[in-house]
N, CA, C and O atoms as a Maestro MAE file, in Angstrom:
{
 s_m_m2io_version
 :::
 2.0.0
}

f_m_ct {
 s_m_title
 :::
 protein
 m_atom[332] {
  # First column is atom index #
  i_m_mmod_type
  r_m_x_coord
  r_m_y_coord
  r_m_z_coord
  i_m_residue_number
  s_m_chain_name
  s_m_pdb_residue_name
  s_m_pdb_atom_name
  i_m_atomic_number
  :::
  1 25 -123.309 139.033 77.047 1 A "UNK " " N  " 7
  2 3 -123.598 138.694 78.426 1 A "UNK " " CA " 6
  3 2 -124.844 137.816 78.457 1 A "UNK " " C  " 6
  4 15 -125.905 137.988 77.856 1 A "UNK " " O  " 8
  5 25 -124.606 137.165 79.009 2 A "UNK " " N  " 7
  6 3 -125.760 135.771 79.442 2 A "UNK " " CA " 6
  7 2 -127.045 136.124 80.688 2 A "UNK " " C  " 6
  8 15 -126.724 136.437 81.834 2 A "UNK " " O  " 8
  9 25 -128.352 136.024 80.292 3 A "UNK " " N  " 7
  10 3 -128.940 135.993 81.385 3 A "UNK " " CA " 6
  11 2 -129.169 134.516 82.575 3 A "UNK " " C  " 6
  12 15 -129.335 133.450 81.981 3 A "UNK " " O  " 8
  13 25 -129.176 134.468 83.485 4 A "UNK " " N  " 7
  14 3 -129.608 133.338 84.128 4 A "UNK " " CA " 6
  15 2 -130.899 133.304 84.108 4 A "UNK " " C  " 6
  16 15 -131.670 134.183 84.494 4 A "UNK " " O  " 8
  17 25 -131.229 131.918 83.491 5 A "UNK " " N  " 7
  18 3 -132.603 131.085 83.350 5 A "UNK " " CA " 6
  19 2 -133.364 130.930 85.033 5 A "UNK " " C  " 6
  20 15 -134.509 131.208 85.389 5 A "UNK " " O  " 8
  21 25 -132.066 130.315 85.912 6 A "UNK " " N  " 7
  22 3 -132.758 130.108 87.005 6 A "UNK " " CA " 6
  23 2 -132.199 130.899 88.356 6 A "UNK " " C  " 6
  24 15 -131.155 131.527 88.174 6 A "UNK " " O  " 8
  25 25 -132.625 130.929 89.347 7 A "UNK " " N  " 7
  26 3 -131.745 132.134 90.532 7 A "UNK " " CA " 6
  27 2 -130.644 131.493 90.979 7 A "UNK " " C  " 6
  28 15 -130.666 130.298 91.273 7 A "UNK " " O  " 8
  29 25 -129.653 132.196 91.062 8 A "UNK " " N  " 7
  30 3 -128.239 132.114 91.863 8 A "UNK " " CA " 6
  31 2 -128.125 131.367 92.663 8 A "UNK " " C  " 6
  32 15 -128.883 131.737 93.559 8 A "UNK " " O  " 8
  33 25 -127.380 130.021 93.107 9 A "UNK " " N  " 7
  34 3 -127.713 129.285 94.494 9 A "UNK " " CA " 6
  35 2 -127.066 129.609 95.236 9 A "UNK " " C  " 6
  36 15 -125.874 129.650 94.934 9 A "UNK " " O  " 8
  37 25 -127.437 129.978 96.477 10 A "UNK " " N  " 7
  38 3 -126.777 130.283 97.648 10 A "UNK " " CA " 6
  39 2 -125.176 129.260 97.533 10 A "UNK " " C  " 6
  40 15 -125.109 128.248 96.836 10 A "UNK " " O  " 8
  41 25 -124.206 129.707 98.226 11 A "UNK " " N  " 7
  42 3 -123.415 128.735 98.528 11 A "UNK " " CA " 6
  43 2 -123.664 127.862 99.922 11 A "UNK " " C  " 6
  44 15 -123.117 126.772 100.094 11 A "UNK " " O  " 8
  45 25 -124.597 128.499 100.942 12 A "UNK " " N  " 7
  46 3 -124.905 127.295 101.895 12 A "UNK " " CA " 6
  47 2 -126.178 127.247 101.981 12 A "UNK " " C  " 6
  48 15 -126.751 127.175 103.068 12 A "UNK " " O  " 8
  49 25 -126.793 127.280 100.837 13 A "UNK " " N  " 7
  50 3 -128.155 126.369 100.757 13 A "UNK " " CA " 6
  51 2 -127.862 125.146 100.250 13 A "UNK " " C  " 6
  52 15 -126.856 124.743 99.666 13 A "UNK " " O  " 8
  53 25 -129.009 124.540 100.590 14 A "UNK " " N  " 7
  54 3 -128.918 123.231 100.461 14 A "UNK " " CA " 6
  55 2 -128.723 122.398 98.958 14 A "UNK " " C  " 6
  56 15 -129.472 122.978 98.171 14 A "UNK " " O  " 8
  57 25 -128.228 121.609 98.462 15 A "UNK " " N  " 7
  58 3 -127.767 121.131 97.494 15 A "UNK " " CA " 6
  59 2 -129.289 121.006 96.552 15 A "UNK " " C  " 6
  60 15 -130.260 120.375 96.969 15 A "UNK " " O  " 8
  61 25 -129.255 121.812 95.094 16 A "UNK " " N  " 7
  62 3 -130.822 121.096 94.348 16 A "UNK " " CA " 6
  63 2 -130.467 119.808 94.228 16 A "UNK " " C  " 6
  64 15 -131.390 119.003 94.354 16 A "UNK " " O  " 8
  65 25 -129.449 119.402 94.032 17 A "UNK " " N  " 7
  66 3 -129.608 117.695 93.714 17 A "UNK " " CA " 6
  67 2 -130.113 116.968 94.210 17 A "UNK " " C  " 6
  68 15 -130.436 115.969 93.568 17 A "UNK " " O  " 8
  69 25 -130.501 117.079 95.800 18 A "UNK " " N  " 7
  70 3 -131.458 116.304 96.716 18 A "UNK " " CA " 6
  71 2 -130.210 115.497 97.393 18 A "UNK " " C  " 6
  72 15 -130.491 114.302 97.305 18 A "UNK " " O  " 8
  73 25 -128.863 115.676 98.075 19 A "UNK " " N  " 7
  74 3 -128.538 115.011 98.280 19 A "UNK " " CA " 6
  75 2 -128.101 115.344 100.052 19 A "UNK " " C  " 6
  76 15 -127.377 114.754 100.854 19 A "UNK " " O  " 8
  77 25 -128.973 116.615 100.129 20 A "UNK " " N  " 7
  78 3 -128.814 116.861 101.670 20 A "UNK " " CA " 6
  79 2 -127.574 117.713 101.749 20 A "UNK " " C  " 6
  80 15 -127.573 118.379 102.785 20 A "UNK " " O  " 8
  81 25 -126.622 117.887 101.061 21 A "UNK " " N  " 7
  82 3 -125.558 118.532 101.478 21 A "UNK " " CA " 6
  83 2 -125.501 119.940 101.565 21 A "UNK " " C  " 6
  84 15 -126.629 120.324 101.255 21 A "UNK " " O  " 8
  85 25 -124.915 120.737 101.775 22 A "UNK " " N  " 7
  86 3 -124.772 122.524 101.120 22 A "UNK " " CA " 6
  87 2 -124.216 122.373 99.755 22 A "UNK " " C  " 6
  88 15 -123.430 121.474 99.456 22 A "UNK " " O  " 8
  89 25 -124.601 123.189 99.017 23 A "UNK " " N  " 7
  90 3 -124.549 123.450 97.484 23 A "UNK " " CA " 6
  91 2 -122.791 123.393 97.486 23 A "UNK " " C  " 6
  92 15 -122.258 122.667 96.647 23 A "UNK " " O  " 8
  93 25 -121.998 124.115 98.372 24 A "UNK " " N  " 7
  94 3 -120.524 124.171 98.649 24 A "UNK " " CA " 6
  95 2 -120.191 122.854 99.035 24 A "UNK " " C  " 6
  96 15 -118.962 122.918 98.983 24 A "UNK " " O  " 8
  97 25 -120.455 121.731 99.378 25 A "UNK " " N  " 7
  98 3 -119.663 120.909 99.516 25 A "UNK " " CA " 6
  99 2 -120.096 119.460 98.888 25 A "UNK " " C  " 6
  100 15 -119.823 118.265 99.005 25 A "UNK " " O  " 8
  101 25 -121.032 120.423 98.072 26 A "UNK " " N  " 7
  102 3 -121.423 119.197 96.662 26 A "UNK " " CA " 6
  103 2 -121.371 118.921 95.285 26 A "UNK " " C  " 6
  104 15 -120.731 118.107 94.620 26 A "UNK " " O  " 8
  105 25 -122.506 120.118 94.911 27 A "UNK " " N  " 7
  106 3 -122.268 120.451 93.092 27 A "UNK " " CA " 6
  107 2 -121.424 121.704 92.479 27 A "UNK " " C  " 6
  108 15 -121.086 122.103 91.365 27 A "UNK " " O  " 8
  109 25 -121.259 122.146 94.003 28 A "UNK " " N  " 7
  110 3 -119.987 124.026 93.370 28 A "UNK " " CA " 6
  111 2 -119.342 122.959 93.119 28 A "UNK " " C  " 6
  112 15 -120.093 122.297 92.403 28 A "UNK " " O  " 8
  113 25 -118.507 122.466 93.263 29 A "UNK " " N  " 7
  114 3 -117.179 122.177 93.508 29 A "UNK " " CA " 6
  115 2 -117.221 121.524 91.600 29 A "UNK " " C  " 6
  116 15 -116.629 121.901 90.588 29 A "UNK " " O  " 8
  117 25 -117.953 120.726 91.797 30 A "UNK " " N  " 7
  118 3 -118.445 120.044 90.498 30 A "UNK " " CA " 6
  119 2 -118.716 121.187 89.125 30 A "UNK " " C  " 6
  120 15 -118.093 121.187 88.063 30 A "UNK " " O  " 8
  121 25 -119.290 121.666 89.333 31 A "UNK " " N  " 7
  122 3 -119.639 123.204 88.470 31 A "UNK " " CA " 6
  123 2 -118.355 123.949 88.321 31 A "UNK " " C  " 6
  124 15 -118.072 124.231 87.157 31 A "UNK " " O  " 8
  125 25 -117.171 124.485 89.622 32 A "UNK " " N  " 7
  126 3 -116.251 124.910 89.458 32 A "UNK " " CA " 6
  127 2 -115.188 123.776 88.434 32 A "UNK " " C  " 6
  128 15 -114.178 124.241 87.905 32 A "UNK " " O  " 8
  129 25 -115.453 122.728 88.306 33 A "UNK " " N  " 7
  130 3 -114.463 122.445 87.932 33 A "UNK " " CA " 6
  131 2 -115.165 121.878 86.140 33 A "UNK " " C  " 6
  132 15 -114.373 121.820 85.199 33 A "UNK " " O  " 8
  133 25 -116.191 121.635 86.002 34 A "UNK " " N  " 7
  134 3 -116.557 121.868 84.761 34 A "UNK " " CA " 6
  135 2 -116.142 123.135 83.651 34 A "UNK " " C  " 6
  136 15 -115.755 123.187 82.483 34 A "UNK " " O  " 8
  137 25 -116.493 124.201 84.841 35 A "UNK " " N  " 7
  138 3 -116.301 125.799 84.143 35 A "UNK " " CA " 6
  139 2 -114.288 125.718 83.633 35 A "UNK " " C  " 6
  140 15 -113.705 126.052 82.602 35 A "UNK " " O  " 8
  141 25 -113.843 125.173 84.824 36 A "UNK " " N  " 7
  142 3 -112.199 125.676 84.593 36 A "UNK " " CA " 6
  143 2 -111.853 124.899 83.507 36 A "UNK " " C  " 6
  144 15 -110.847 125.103 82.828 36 A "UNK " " O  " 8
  145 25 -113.099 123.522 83.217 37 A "UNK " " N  " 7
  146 3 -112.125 122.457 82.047 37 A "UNK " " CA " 6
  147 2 -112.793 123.032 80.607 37 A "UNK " " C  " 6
  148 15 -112.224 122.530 79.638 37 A "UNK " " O  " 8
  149 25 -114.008 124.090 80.205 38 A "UNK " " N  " 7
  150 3 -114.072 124.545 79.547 38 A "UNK " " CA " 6
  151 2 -113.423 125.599 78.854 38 A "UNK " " C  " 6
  152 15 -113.223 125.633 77.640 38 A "UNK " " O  " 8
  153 25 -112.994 126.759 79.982 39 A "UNK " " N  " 7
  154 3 -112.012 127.754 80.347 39 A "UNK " " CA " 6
  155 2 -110.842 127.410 79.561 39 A "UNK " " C  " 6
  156 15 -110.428 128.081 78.616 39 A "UNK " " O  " 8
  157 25 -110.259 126.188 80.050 40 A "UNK " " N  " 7
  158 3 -108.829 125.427 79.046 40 A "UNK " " CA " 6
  159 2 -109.399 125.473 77.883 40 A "UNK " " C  " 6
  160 15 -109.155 126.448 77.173 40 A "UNK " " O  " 8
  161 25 -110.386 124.328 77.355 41 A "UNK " " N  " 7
  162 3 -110.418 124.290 76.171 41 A "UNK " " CA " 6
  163 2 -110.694 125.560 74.976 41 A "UNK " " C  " 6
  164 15 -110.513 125.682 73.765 41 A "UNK " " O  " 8
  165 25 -111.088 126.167 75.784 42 A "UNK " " N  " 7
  166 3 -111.251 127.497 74.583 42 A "UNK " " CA " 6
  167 2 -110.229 128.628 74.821 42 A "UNK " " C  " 6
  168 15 -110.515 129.670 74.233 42 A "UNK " " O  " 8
  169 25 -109.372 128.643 75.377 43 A "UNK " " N  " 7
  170 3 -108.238 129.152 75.654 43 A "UNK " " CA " 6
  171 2 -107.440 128.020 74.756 43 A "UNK " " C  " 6
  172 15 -106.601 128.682 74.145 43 A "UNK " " O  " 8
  173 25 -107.319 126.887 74.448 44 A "UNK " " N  " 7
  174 3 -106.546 126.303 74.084 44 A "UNK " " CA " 6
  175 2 -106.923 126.438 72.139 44 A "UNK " " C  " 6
  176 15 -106.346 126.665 71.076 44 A "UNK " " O  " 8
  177 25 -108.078 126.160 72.611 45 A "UNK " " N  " 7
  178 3 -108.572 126.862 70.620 45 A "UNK " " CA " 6
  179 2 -108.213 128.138 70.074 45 A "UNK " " C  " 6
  180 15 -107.990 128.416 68.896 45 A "UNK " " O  " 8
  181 25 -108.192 128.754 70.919 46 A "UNK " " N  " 7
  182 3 -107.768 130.139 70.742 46 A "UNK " " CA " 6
  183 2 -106.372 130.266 70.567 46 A "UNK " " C  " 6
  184 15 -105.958 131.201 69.882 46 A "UNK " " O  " 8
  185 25 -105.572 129.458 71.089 47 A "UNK " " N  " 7
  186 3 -104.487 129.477 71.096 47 A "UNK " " CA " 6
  187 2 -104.134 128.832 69.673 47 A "UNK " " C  " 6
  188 15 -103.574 129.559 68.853 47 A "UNK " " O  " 8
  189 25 -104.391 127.686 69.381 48 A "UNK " " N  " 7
  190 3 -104.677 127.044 68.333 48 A "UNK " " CA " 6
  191 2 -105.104 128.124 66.824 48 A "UNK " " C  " 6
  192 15 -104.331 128.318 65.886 48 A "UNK " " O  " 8
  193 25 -105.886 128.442 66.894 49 A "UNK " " N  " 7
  194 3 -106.265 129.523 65.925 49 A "UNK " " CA " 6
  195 2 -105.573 130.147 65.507 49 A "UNK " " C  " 6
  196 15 -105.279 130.312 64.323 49 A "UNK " " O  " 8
  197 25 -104.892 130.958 67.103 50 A "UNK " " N  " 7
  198 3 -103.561 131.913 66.196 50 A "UNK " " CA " 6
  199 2 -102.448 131.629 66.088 50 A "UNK " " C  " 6
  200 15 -101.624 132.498 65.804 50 A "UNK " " O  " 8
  201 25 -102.067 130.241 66.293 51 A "UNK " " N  " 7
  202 3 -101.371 129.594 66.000 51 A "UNK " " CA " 6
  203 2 -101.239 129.507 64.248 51 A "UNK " " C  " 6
  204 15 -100.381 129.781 63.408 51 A "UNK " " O  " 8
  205 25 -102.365 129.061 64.263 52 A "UNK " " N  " 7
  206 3 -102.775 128.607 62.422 52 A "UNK " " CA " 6
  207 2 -102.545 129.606 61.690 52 A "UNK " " C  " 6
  208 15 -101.745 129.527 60.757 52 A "UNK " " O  " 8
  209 25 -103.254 130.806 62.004 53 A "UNK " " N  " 7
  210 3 -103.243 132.653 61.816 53 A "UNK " " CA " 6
  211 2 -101.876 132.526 61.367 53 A "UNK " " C  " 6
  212 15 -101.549 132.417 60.185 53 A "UNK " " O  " 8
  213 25 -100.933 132.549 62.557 54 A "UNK " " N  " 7
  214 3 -99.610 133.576 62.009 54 A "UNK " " CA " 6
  215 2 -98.406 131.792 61.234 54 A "UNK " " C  " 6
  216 15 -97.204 131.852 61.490 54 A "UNK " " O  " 8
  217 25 -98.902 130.534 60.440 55 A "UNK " " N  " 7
  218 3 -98.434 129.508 60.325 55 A "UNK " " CA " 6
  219 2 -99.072 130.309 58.691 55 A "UNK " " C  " 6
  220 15 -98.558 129.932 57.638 55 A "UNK " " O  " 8
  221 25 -100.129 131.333 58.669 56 A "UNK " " N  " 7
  222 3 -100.422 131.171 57.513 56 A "UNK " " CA " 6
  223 2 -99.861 132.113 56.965 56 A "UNK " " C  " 6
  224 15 -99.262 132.129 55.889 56 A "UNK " " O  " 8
  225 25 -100.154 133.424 58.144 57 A "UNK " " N  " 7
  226 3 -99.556 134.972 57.265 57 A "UNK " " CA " 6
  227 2 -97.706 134.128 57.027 57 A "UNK " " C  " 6
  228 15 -97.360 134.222 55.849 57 A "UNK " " O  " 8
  229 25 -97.190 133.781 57.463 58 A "UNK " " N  " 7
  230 3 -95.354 133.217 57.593 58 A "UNK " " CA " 6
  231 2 -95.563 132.299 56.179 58 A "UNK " " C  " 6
  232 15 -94.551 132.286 55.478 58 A "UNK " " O  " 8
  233 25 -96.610 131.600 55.698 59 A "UNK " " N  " 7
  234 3 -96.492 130.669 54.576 59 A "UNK " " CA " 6
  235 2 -96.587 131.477 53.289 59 A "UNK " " C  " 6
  236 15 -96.073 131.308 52.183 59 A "UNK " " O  " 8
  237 25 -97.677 132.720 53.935 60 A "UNK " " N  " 7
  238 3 -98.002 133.794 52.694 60 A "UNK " " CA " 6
  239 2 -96.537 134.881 52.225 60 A "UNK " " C  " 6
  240 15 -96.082 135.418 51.216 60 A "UNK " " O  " 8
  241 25 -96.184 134.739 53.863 61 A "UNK " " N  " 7
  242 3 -94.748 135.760 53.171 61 A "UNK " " CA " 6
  243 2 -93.525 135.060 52.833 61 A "UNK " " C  " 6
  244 15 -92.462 135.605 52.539 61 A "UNK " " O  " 8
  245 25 -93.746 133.822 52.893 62 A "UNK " " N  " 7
  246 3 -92.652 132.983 52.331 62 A "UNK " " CA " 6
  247 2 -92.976 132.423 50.772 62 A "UNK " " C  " 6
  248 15 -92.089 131.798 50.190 62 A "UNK " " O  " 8
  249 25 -94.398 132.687 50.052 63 A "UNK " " N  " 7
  250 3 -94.425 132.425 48.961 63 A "UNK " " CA " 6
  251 2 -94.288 134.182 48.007 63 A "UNK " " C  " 6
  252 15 -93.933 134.364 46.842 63 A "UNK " " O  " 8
  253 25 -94.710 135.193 49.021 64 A "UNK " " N  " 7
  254 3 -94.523 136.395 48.236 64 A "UNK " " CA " 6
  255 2 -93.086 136.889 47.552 64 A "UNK " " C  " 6
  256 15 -92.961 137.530 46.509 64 A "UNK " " O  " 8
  257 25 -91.853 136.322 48.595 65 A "UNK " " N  " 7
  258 3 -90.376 136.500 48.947 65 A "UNK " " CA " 6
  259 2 -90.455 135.547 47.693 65 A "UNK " " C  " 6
  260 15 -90.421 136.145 46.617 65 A "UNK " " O  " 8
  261 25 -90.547 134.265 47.638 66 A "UNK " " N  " 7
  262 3 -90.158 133.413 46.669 66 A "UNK " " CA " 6
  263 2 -90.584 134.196 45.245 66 A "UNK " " C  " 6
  264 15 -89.706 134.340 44.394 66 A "UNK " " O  " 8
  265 25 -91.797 134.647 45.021 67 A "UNK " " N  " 7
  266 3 -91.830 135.489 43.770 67 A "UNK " " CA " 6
  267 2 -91.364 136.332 43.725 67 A "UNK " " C  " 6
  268 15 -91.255 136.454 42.504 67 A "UNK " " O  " 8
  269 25 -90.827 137.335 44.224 68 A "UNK " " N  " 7
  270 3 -90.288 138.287 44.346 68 A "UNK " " CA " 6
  271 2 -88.967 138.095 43.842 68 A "UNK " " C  " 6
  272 15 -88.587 138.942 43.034 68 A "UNK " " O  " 8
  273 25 -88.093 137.067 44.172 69 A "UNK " " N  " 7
  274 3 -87.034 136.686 44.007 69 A "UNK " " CA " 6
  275 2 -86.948 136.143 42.658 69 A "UNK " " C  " 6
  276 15 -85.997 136.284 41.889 69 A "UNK " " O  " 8
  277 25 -88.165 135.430 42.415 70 A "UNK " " N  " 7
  278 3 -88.164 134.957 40.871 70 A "UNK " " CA " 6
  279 2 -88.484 135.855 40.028 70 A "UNK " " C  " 6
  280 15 -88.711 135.511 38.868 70 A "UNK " " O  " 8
  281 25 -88.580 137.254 40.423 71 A "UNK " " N  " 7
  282 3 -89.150 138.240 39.139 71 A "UNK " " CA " 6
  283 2 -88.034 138.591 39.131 71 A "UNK " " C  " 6
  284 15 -87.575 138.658 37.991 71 A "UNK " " O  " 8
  285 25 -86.831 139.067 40.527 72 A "UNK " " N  " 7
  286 3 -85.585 139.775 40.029 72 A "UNK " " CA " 6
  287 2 -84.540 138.730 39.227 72 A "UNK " " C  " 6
  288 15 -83.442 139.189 38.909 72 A "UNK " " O  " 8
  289 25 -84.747 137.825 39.011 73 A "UNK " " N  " 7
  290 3 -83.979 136.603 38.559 73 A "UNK " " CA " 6
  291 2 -84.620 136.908 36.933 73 A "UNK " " C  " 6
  292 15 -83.856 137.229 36.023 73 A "UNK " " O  " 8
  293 25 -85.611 136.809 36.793 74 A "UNK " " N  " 7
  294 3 -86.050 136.907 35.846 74 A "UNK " " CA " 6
  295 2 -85.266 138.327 34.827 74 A "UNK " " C  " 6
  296 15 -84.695 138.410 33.740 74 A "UNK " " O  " 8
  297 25 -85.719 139.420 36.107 75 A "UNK " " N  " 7
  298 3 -85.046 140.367 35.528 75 A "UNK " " CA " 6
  299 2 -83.644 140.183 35.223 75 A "UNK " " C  " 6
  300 15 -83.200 140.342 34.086 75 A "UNK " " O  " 8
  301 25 -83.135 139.944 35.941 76 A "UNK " " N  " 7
  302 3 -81.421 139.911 35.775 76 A "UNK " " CA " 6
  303 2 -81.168 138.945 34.646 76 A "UNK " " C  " 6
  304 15 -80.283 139.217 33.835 76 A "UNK " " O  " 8
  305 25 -81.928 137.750 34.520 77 A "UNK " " N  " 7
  306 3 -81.603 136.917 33.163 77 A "UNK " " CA " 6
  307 2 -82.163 138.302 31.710 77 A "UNK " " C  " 6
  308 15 -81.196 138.779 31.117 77 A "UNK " " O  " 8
  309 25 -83.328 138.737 31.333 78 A "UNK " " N  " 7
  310 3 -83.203 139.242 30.633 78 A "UNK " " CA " 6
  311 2 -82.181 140.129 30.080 78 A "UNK " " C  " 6
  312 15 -81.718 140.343 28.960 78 A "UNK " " O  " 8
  313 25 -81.941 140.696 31.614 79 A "UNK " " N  " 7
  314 3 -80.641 141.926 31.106 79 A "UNK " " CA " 6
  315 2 -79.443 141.627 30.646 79 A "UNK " " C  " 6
  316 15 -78.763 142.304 29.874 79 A "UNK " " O  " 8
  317 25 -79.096 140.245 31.294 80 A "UNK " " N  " 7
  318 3 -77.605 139.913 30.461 80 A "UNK " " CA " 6
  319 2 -78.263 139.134 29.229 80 A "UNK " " C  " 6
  320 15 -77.785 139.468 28.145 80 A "UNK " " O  " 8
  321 25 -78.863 138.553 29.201 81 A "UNK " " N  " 7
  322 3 -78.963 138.460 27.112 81 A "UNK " " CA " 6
  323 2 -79.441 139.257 26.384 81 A "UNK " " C  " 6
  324 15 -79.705 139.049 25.200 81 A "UNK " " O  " 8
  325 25 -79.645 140.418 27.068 82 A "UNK " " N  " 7
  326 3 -79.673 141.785 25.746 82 A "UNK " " CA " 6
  327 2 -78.277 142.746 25.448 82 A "UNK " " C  " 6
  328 15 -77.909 143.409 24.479 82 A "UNK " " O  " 8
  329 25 -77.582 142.404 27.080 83 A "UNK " " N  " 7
  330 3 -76.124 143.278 26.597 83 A "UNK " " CA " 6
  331 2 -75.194 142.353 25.828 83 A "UNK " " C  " 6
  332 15 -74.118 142.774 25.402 83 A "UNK " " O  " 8
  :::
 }
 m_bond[331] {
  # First column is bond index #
  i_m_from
  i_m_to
  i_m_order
  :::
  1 1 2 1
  2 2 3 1
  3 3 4 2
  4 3 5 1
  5 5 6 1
  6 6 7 1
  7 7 8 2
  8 7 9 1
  9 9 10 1
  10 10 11 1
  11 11 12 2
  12 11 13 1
  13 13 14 1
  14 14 15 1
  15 15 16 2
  16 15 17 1
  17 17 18 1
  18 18 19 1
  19 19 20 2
  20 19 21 1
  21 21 22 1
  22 22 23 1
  23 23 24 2
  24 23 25 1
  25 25 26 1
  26 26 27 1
  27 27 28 2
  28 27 29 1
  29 29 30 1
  30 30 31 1
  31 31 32 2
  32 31 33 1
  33 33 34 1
  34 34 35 1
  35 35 36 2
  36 35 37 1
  37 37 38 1
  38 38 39 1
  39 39 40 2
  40 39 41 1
  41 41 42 1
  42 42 43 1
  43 43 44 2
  44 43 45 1
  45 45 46 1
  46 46 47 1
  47 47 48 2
  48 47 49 1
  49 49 50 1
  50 50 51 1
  51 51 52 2
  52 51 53 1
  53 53 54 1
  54 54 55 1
  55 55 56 2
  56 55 57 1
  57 57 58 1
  58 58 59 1
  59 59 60 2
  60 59 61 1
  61 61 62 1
  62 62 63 1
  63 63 64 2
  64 63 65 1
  65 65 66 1
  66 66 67 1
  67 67 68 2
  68 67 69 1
  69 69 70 1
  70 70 71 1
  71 71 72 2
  72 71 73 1
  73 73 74 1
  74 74 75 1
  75 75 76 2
  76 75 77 1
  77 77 78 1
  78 78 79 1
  79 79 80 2
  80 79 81 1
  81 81 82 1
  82 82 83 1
  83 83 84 2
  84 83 85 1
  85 85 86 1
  86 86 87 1
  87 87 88 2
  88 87 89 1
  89 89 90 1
  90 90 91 1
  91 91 92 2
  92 91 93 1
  93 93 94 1
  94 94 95 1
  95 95 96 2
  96 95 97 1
  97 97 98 1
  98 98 99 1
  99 99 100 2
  100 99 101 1
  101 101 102 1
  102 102 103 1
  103 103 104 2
  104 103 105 1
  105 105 106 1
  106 106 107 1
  107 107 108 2
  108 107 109 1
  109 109 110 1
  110 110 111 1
  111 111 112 2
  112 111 113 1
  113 113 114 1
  114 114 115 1
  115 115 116 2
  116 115 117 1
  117 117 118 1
  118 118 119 1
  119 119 120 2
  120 119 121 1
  121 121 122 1
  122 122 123 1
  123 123 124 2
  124 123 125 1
  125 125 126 1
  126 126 127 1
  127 127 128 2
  128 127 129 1
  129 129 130 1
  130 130 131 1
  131 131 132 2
  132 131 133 1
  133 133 134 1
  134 134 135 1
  135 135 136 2
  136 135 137 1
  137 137 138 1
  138 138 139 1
  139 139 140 2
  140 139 141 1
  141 141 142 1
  142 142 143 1
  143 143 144 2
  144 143 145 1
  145 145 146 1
  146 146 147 1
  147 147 148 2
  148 147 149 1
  149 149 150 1
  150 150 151 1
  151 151 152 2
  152 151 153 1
  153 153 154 1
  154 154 155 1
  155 155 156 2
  156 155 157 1
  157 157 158 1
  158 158 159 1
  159 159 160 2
  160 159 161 1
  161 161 162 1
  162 162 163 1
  163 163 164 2
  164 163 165 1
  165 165 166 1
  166 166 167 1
  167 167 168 2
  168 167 169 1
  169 169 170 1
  170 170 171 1
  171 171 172 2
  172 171 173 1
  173 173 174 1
  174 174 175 1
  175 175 176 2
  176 175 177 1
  177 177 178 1
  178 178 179 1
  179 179 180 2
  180 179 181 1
  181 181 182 1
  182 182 183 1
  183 183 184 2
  184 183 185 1
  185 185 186 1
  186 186 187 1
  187 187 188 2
  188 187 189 1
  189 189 190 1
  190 190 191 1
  191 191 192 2
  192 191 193 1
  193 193 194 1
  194 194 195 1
  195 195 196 2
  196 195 197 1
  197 197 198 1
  198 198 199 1
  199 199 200 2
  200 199 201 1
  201 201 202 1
  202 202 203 1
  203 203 204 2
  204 203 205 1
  205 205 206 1
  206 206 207 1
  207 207 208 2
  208 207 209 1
  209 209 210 1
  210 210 211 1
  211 211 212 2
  212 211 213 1
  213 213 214 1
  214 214 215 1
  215 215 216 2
  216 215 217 1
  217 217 218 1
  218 218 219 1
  219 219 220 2
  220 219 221 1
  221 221 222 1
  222 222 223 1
  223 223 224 2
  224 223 225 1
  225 225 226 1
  226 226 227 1
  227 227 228 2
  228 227 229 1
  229 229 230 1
  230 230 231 1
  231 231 232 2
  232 231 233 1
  233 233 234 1
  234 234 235 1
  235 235 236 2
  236 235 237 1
  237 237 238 1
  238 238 239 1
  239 239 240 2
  240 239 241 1
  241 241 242 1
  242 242 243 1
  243 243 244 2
  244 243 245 1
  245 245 246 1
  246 246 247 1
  247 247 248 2
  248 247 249 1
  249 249 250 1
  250 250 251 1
  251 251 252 2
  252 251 253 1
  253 253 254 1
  254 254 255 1
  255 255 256 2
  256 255 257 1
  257 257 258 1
  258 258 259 1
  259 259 260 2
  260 259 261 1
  261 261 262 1
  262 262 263 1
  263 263 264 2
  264 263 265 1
  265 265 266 1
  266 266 267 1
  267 267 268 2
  268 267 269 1
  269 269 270 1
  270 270 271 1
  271 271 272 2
  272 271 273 1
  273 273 274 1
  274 274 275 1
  275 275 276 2
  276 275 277 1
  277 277 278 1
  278 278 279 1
  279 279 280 2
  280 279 281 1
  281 281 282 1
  282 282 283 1
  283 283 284 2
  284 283 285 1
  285 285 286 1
  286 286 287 1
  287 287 288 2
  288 287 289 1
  289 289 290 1
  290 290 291 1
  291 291 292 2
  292 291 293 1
  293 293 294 1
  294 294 295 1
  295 295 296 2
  296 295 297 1
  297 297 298 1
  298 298 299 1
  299 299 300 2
  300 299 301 1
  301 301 302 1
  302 302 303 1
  303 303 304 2
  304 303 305 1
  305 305 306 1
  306 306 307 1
  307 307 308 2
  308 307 309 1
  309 309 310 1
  310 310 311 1
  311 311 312 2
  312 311 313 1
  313 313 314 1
  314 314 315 1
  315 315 316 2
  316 315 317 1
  317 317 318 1
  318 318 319 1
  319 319 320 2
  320 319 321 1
  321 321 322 1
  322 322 323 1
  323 323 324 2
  324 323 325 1
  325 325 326 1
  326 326 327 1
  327 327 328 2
  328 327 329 1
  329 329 330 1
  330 330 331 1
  331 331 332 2
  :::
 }
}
C-alpha cells in the first residue's frame, strides 16, 4: 500500500494546475484516464506472463513425453534382440 506524498484533491476544488477550473472538469478526468491506460498495461503483462508460464510448462511436458517414449522404444528394441 502506497502512502500519499501530497493531500487528496477535493473533486470541486479548484484545479492545482492554475487553470481556474474544478479539479473534476480538468485534471480528474486526465488522471482517470492515465490510471485506466496503466491498469491495461499491466493486466496485459500479466496476461502475457502467464501466457509464457503455461507455453513453457506445455514445452516442458512435451519434451518429458518425447523421452519417455524414447526410453520405452529403447526398451522394446533391446528386448527383441535378446529373444
Amino acid at each position: 500500500m502506497q502512502l500519499r506524498k501530497e493531500p487528496k484533491i477535493s473533486r470541486n476544488a479548484s484545479c492545482p494546475c492554475g487553470s481556474g477550473k474544478k479539479y473534476k472538469k480538468c485534471c480528474l478526468i486526465k488522471q482517470e484516464e492515465y490510471a485506466a491506460k496503466q491498469l491495461e498495461a499491466r493486466r496485459m503483462l500479466e496476461n502475457d506472463k502467464e501466457t509464457a508460464d503455461k507455453g513453457k510448462i506445455e514445452k516442458e511436458e512435451v519434451v518429458q513425453d518425447s523421452t519417455e517414449k524414447a526410453r520405452i522404444t529403447e526398451g522394446e528394441g533391446d528386448q527383441t534382440s535378446g529373444a
